[in-house]
LUMZA-302547 format. One record per residue (C-alpha): residue in one letter; chain; x, y, z. Coordinates in pm, whole numbers, plus 50000, padded with zeros to 5 digits. Layout:
<nodes>
(node 'A','A',(X,Y,Z)) ...
</nodes>
This chain:
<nodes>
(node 'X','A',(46975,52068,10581)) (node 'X','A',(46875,51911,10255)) (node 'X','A',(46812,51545,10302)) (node 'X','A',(46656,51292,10083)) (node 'X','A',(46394,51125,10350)) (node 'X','A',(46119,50941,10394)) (node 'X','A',(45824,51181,10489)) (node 'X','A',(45757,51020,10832)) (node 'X','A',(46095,51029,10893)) (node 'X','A',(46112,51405,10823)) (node 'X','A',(45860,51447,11077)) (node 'X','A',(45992,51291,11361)) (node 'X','A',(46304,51502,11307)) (node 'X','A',(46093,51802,11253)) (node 'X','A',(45900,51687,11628)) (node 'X','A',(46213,51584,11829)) (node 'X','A',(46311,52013,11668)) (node 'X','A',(46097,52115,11834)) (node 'X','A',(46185,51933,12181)) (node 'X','A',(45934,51723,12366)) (node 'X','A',(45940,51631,12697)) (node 'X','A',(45674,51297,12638)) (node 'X','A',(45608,51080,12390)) (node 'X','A',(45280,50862,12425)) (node 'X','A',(45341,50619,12122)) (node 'X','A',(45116,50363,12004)) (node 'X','A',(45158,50182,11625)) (node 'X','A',(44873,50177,11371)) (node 'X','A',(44954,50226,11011)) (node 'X','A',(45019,50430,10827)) (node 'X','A',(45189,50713,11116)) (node 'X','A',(45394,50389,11269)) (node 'X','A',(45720,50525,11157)) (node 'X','A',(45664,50835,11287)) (node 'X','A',(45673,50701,11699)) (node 'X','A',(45939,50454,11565)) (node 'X','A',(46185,50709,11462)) (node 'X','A',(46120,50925,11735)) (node 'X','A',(46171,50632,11955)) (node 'X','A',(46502,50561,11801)) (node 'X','A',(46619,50944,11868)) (node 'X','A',(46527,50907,12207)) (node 'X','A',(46718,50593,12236)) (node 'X','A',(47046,50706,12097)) (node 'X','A',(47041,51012,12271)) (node 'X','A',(46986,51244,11982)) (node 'X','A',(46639,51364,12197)) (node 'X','A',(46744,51408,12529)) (node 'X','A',(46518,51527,12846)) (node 'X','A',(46207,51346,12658)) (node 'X','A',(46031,51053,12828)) (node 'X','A',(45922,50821,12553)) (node 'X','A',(45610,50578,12650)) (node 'X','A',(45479,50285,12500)) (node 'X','A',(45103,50265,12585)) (node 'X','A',(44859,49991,12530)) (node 'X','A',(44623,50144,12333)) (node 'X','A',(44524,50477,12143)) (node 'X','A',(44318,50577,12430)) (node 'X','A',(44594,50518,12645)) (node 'X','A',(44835,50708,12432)) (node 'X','A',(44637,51057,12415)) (node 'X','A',(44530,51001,12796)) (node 'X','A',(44852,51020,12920)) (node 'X','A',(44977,51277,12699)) (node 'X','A',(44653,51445,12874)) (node 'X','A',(44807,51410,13160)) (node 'X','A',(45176,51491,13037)) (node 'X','A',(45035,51818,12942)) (node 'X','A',(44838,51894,13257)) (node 'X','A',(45165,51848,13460)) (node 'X','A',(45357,52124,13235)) (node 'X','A',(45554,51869,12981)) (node 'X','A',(45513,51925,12594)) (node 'X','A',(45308,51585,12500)) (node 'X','A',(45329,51460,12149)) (node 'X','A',(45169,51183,12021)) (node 'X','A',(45035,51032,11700)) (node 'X','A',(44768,50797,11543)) (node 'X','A',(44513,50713,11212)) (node 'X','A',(44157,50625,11131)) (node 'X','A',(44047,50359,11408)) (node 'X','A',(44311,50449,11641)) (node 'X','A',(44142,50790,11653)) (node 'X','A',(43810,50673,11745)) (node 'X','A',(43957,50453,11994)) (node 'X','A',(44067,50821,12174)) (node 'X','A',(43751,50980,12025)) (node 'X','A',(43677,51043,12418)) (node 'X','A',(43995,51161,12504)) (node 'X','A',(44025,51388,12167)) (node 'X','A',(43752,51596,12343)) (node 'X','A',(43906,51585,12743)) (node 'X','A',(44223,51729,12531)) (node 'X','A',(44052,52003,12381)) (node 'X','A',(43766,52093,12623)) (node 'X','A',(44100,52121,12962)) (node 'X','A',(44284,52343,12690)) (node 'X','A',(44582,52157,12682)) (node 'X','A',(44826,52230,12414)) (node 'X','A',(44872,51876,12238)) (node 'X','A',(45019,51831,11880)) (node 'X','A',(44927,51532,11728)) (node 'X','A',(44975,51379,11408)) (node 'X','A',(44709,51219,11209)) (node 'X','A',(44816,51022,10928)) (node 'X','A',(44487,51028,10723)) (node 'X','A',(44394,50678,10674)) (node 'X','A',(43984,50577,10540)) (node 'X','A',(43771,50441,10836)) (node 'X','A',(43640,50039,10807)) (node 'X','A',(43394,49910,10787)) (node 'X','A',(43537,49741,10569)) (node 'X','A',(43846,49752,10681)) (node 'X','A',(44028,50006,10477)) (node 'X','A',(44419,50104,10544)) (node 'X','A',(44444,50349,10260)) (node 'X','A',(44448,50745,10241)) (node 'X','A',(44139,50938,10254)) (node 'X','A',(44050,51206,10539)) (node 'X','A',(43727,51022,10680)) (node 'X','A',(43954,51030,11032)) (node 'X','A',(44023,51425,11026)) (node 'X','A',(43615,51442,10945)) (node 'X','A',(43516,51237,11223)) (node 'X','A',(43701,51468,11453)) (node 'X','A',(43649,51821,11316)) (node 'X','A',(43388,51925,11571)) (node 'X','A',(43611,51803,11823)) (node 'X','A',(43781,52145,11951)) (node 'X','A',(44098,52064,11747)) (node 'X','A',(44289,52298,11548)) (node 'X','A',(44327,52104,11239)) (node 'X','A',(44602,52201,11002)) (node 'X','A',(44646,51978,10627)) (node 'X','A',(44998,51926,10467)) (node 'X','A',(45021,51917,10093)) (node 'X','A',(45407,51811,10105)) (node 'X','A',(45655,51643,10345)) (node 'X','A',(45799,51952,10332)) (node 'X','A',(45486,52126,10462)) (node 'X','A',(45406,51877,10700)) (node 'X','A',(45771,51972,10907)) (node 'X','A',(45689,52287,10896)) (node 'X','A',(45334,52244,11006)) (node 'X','A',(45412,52095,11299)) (node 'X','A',(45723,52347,11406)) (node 'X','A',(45459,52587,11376)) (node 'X','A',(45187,52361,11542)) (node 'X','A',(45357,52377,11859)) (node 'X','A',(45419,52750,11909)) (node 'X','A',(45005,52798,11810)) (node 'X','A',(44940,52555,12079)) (node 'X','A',(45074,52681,12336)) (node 'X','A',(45015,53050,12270)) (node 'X','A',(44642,52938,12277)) (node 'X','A',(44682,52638,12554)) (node 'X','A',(44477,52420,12334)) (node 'X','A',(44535,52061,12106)) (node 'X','A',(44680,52090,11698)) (node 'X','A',(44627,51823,11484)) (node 'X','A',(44818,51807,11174)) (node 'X','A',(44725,51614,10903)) (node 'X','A',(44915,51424,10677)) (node 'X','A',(44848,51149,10387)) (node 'X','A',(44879,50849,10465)) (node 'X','A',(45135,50686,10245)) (node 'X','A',(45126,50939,09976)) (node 'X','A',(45290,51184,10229)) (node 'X','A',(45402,50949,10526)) (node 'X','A',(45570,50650,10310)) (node 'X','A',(45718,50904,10047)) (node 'X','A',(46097,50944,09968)) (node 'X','A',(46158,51280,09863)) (node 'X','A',(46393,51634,09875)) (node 'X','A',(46300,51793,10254)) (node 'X','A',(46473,52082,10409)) (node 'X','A',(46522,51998,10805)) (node 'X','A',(46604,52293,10993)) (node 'X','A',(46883,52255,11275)) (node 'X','A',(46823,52328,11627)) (node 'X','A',(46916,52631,11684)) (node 'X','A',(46663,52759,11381)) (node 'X','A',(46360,52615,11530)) (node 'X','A',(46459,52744,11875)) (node 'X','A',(46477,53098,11754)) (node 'X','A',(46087,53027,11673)) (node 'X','A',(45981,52827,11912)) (node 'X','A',(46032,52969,12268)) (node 'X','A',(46073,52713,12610)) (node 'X','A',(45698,52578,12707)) (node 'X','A',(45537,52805,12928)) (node 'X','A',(45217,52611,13074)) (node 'X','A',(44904,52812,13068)) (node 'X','A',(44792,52605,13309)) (node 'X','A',(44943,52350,13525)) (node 'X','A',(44913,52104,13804)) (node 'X','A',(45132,52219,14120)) (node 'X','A',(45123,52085,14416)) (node 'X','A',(45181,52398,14568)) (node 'X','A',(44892,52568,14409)) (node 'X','A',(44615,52299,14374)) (node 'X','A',(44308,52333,14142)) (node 'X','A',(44100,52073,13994)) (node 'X','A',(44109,52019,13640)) (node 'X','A',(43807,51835,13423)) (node 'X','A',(43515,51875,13757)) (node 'X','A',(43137,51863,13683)) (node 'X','A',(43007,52181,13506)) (node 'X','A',(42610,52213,13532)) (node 'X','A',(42392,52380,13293)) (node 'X','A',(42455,52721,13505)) (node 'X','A',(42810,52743,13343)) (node 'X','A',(42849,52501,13043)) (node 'X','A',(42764,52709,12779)) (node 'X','A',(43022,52953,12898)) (node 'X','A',(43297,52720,12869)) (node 'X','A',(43182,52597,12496)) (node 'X','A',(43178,52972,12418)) (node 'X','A',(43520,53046,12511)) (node 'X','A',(43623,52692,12320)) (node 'X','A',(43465,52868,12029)) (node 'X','A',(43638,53221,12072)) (node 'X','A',(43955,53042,12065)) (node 'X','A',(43938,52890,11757)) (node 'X','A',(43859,53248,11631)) (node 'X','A',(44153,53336,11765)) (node 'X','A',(44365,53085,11577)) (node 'X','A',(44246,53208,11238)) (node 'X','A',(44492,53548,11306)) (node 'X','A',(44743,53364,11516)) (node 'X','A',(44798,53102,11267)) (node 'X','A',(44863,53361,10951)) (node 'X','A',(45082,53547,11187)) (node 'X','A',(45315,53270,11325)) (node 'X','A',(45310,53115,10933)) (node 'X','A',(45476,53463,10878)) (node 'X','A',(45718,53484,11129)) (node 'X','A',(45798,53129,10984)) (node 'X','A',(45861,53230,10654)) (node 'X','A',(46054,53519,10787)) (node 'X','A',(46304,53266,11008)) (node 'X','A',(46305,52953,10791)) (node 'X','A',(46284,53162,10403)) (node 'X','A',(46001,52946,10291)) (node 'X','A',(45627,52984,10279)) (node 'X','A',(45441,52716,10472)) (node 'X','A',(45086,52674,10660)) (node 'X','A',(44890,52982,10686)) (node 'X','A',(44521,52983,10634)) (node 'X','A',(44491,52882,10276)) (node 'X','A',(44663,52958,09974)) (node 'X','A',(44594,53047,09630)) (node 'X','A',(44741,52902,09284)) (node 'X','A',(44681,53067,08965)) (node 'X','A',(44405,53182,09128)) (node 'X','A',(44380,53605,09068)) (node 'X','A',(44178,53551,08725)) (node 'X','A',(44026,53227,08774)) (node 'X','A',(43647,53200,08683)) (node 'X','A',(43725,52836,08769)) (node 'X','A',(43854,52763,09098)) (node 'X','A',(43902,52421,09263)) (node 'X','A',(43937,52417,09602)) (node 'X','A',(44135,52136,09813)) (node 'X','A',(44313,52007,10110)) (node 'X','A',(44624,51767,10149)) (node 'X','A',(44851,51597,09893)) (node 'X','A',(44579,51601,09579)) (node 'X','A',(44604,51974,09520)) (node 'X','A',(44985,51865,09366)) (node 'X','A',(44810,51694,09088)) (node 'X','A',(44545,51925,09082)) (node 'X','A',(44813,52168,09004)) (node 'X','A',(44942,52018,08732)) (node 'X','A',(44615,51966,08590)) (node 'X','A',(44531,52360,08584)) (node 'X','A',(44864,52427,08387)) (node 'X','A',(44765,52210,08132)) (node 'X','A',(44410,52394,08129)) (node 'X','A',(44614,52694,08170)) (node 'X','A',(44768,52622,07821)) (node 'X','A',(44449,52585,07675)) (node 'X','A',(44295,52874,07736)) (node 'X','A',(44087,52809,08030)) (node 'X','A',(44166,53082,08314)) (node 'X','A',(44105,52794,08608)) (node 'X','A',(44317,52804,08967)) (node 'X','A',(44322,52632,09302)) (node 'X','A',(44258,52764,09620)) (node 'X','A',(44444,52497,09911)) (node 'X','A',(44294,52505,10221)) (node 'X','A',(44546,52462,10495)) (node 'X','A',(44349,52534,10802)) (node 'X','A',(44019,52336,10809)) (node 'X','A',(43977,52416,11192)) (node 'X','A',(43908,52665,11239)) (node 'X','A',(43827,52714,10910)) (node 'X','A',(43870,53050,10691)) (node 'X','A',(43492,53148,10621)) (node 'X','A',(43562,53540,10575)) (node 'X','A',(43916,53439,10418)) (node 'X','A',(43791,53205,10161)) (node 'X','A',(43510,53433,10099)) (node 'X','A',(43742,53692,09970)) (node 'X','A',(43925,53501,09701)) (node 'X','A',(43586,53301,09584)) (node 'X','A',(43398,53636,09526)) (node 'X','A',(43523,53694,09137)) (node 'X','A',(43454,53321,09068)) (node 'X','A',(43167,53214,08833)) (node 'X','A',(43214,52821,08933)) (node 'X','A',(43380,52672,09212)) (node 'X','A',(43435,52313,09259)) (node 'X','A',(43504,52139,09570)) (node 'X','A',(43706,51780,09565)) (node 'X','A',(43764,51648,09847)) (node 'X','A',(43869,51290,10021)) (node 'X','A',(43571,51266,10291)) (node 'X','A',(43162,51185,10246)) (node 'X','A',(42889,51271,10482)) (node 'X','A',(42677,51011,10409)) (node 'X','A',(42312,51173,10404)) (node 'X','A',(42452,51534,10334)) (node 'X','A',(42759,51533,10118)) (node 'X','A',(43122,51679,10119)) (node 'X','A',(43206,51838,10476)) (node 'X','A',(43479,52040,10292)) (node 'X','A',(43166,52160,10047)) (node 'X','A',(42938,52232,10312)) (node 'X','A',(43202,52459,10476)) (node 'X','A',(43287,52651,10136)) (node 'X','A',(42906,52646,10065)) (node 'X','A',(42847,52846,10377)) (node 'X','A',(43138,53094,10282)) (node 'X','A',(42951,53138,10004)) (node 'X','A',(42644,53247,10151)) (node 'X','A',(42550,53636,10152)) (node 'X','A',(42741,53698,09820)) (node 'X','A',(42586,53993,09625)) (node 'X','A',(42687,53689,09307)) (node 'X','A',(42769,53381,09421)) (node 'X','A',(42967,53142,09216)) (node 'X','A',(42807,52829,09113)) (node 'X','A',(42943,52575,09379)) (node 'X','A',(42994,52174,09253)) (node 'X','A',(43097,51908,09488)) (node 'X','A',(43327,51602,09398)) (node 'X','A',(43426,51339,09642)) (node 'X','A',(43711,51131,09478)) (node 'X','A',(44048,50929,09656)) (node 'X','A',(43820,50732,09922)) (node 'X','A',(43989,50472,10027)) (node 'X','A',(44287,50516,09847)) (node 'X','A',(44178,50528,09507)) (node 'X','A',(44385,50702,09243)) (node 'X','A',(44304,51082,09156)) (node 'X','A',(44385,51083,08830)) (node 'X','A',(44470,51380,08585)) (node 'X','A',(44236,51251,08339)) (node 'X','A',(43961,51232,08589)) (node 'X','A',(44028,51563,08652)) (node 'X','A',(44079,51713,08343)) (node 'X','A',(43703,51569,08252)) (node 'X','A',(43571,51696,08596)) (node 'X','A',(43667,52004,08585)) (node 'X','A',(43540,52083,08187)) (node 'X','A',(43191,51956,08266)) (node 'X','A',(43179,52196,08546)) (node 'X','A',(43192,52461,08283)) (node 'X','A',(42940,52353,08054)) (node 'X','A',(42718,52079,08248)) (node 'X','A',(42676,52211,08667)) (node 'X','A',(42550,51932,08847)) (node 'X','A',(42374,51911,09202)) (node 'X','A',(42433,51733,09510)) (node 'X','A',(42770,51563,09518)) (node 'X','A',(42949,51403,09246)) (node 'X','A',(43159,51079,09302)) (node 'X','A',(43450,51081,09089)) (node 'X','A',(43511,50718,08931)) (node 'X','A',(43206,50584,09055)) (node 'X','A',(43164,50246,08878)) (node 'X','A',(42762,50268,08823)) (node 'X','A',(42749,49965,08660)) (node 'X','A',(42855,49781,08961)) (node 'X','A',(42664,50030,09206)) (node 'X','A',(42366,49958,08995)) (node 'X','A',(42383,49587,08985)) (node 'X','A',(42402,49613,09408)) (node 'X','A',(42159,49806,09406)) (node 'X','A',(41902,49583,09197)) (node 'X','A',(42001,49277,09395)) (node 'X','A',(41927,49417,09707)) (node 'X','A',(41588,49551,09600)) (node 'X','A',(41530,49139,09449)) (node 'X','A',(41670,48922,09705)) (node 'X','A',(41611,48972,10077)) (node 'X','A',(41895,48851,10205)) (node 'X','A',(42121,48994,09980)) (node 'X','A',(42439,48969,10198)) (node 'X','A',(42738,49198,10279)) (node 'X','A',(42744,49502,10022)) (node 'X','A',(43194,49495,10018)) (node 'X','A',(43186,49154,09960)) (node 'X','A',(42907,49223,09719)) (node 'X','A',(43083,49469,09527)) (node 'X','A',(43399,49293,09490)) (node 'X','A',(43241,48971,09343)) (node 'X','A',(43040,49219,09069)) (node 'X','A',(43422,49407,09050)) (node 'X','A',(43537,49065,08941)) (node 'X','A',(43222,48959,08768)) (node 'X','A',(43193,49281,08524)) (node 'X','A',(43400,49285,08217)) (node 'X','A',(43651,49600,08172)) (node 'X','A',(43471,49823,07926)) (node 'X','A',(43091,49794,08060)) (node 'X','A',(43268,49990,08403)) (node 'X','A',(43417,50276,08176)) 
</nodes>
């Protein structure tokens, strides 16, 4: 059904779809609405057979959908940036007992200072974590996502996050398709616990592991995510085939069979990114995107392929390594590797914190990757004039102070043109 929706909304209809039995909710902005309007279909009956807890904390929230899971229910929850490294601890007991979560991260920047806008700095902080991570470019995407996010789950008996926008995506009113019940049924068979705590045939779960058999376990960890790079193209198929729509999968191309130019992406940017290579398009310049929709595990051999015919490839994404650089660059850098002609690769970190990716910014990055290649990372927007000015005063004045509340008195301080 066609509705006009907010995208949070949207998901918590997609979620209650796809029928779970607990609901560990905690607020923190920007995924608040999705707990609250999963809490109001559990109060007006609309989810039935579904306990729905308030906790006291994040930690609290993915612990007991830890132990939702390990007693046979299909646990949901959700959080963003802090909240996540709150349950940093129990993002790892989810992944390392193999319990089939799905949670939803609404990408938010992590403080300090305290930041509540979009970037993916959250998703980064986890991505080593043992999580499946899948990105939505559209509300529409992100229902599907997490229909599909379930079924991978438990087919593997391991955690899914899926990753949404904050506010670009979660506070957005637009077109969604919701499919009815009996649709996502079809798909989306009765949980079948891989594993389970029975009275009636005790194990332990989460004992002491010595050095004798640790490595072991971390292996098989790892061969699951390997897994999950055929299972999720498959079940995105089978999706398309039920619902008539193409969403999730590995990545995706745009434009992107004669590109010598591709951009590659994740989340909500690669809209305006799209629109950007039309106009490019227009002018002659063969350019395309290629979306990544699986980070974790993420498509080496995959990406790879469509990068081979490429002679530049730039990387813009919504995350720093501080020290090292783009984690989405380092990833395609290493896909990359071993070409008989690689492309020339050019990282861009741009949207931290919420600022604007604009299509002028764009338009300007993406030309000077043609004719100027730069190394190292690139910061789109950066204000040097400001950064400079920081820098200087902390080199002059010992005790220089706080560098936010630095930058926003030289923000205020600095006339209009001298930052352009």
């Amino acid at each position: 059904m066609l509705k006009q929706i907010e995208g949070s909304h949207a998901m918590a209809e997609a979620i209650a779809l796809c029928r779970p039995e607990v609901i560990c909710a905690y607020p923190i902005t920007p995924q608040t609405h999705i707990v609250e309007g999963l809490g109001d279909l559990v109060r007006e009956g609309d989810l039935q057979n579904c306990e729905f807890i308030n906790v006291e904390s994040e930690f609290a929230a993915l612990s007991v959908a830890i132990g939702a899971s390990a007693a046979g229910a299909r646990a949901y929850t959700a959080t963003a940036s802090q909240g996540l490294l709150y349950m940093a601890e129990a993002v790892y007991n989810a992944s390392g007992l193999g319990l089939p979560i799905v949670m939803t991260l609404g990408n938010r920047a992590i403080g300090a200072p305290i930041n509540i806008w979009n970037d993916h700095s959250d998703a980064m902080s986890m991505r080593d974590a043992g999580w499946i991570q899948l990105f939505a470019e559209t509300n529409q995407e992100a229902v599907d996502l997490h229909i599909i996010a379930f079924k991978l789950a438990e087919e593997l008996s391991m955690p899914v996050m899926v990753c949404v926008d904050g506010f670009i995506l979660t506070h957005a009113m637009e077109r969604v398709d919701i499919p009815d019940q009996a649709q996502v049924d079809a798909y989306l068979p009765p949980f079948d616990p891989v594993q389970v705590l029975d009275p009636a045939e005790p194990v332990s779960i989460g004992a002491m592991v010595g050095p004798e058999a640790f490595t072991e376990v971390r292996f098989l960890a790892h061969y699951k995510q390997t897994q999950a790079l055929s299972l999720i193209g498959a079940y995105s198929a089978e999706f398309n085939q039920a619902f008539g729509r193409d969403s999730g999968g590995l990545l995706r191309g745009y434009r992107a069979e004669d590109a010598d130019l591709l951009i590659v992406a994740m989340g909500s940017v690669c809209g305006t990114i799209k629109d950007v290579i039309d106009e490019m398009r227009e002018d002659g310049i063969t350019i395309g995107l290629v979306t990544i929709v699986s980070y974790r595990p993420f498509p080496t051999d995959e990406l790879r392929t469509v990068l081979a015919g490429a002679k530049d490839v730039v990387v813009v994404e919504k995350a720093i390594a501080p020290g090292v650089g783009g984690p989405l660059a380092n990833n395609v850098d290493m896909a990359l590797r071993n070409l008989p002609r690689s492309p020339r690769l050019h990282s861009a970190v741009a949207g931290l914190g919420g600022r604007a990716i604009t299509k002028v910014s764009l338009h300007k990055l993406f030309r000077r990757a043609q004719v100027q290649p730069w190394e190292g990372t690139h910061f789109l927007d950066l204000n040097a004039v400001v950064v400079s000015r920081e820098i200087h005063g902390s080199r002059k004045k010992r005790r220089s102070g706080p560098t936010a509340e630095n930058i926003l008195r030289r923000l205020a301080e600095t006339p209009t043109h001298a930052a352009e």
